[in-house]
Backbone as numpy.savetxt, mean C-alpha at the origin, in Angstrom:
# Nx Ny Nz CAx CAy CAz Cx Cy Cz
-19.76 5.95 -6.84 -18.72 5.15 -6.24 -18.71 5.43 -4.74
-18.46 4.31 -4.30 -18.32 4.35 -2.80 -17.06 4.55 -1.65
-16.79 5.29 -0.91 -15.75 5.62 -0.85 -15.47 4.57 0.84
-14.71 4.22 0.59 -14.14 3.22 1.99 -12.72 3.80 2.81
-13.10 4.66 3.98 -12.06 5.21 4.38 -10.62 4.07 4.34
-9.49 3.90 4.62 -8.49 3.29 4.75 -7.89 3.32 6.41
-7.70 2.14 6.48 -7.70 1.74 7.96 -5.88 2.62 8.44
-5.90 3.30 9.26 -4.74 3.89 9.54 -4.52 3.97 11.03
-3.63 3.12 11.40 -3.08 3.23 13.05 -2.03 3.67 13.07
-1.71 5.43 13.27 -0.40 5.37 13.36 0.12 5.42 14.51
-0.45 5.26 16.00 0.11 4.46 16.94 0.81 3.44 16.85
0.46 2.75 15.88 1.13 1.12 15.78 2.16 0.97 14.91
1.47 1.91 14.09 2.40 2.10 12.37 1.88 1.24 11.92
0.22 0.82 11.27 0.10 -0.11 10.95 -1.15 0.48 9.97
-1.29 0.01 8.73 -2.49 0.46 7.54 -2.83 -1.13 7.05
-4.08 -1.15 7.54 -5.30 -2.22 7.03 -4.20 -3.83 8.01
-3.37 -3.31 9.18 -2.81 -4.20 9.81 -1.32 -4.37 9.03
-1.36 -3.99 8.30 0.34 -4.21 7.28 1.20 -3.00 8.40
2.34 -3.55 9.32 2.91 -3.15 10.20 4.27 -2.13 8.92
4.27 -1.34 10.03 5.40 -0.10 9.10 6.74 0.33 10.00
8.16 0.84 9.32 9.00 0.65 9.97 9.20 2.01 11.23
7.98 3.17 10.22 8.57 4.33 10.70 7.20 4.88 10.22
6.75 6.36 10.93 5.89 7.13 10.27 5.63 7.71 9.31
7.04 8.33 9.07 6.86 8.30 7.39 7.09 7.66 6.22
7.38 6.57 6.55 7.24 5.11 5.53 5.36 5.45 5.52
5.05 5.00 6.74 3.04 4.65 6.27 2.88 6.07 6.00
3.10 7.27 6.39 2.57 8.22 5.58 2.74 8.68 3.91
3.92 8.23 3.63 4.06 8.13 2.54 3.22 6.97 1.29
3.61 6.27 2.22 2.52 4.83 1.65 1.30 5.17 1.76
0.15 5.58 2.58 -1.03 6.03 2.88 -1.32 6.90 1.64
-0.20 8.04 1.51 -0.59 8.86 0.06 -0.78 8.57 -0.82
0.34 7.53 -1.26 0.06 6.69 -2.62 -0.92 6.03 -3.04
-1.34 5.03 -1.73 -2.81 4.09 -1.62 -3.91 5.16 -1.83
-4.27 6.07 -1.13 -5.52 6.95 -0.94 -5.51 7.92 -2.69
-4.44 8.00 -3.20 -4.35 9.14 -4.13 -5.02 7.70 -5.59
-4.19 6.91 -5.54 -4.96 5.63 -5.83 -6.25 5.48 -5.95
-7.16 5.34 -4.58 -8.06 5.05 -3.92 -9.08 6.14 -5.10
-8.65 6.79 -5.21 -9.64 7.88 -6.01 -10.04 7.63 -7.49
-8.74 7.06 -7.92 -8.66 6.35 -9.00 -9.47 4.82 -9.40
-9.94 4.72 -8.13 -10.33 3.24 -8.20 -10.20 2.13 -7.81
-8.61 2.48 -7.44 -7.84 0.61 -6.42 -8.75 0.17 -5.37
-8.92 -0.47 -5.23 -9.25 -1.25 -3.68 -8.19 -1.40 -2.83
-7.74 -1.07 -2.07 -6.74 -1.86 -0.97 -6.58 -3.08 -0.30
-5.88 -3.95 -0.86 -6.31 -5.20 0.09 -4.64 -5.48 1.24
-4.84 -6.14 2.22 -3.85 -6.36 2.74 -2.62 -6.86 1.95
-2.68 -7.05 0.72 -1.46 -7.95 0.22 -0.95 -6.74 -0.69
-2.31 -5.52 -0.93 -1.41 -4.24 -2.08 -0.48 -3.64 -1.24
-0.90 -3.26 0.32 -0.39 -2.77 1.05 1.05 -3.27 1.10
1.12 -4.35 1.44 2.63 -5.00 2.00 3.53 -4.04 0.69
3.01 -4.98 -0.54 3.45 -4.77 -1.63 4.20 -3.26 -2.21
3.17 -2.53 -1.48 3.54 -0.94 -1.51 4.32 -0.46 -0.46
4.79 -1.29 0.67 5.41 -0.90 1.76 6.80 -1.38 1.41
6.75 -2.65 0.65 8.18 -3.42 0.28 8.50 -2.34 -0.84
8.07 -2.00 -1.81 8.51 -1.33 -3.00 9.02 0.19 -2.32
8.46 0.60 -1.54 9.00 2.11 -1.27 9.86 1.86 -0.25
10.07 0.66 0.24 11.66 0.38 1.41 12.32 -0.25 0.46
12.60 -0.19 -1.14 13.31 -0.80 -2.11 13.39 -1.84 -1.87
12.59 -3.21 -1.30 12.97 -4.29 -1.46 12.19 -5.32 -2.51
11.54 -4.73 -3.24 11.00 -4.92 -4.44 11.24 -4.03 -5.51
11.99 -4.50 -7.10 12.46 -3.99 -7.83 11.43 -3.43 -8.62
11.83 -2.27 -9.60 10.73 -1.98 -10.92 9.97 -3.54 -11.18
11.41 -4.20 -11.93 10.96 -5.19 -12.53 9.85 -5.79 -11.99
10.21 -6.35 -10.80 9.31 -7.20 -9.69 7.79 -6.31 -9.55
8.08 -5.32 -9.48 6.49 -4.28 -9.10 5.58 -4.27 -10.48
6.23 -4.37 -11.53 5.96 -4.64 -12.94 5.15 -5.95 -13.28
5.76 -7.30 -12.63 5.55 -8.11 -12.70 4.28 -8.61 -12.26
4.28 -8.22 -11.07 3.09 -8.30 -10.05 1.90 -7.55 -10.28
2.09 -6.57 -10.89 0.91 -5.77 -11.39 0.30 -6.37 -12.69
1.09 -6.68 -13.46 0.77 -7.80 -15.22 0.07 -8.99 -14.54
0.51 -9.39 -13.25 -0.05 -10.55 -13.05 -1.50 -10.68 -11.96
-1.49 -9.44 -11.53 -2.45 -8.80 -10.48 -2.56 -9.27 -9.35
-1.34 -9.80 -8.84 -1.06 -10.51 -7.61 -1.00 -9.65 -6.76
-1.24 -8.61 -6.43 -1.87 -7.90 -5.54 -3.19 -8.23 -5.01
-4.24 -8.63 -5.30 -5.47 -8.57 -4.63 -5.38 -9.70 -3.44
């Protein structure tokens, strides 16, 4: 397996361009994606958002549930 570093600006606050509110919002998010990443995910710009909305609670279980059954992430 090939390993694809993950794009991280934290000058900008920004991972694979998905803009962040605070540093440790994307560092926290960065962990999750990369700990992931080992597992297999790919990162695409739309998991990112997805993982940035869910850990600023503006996406519910339900909703994160949903989206994953439906793989609307990629």
């Amino acid at each position: 397996m090939k390993y694809t570093p993950l794009e991280i600006d934290r000058n900008n606050l920004t991972i694979m361009g998905v803009t962040f509110p605070n540093l440790k919002t994307l560092e926290s998010v960065a962990f999750g994606i990369g700990t992931n990443m080992y597992e297999g995910y790919k990162p695409t710009k739309k998991g990112i958002e997805i993982a940035r909305d869910y850990f600023l609670n503006k996406i519910s279980d339900e909703q994160l549930l949903q989206i994953a059954k439906e793989k609307s992430y990629e």
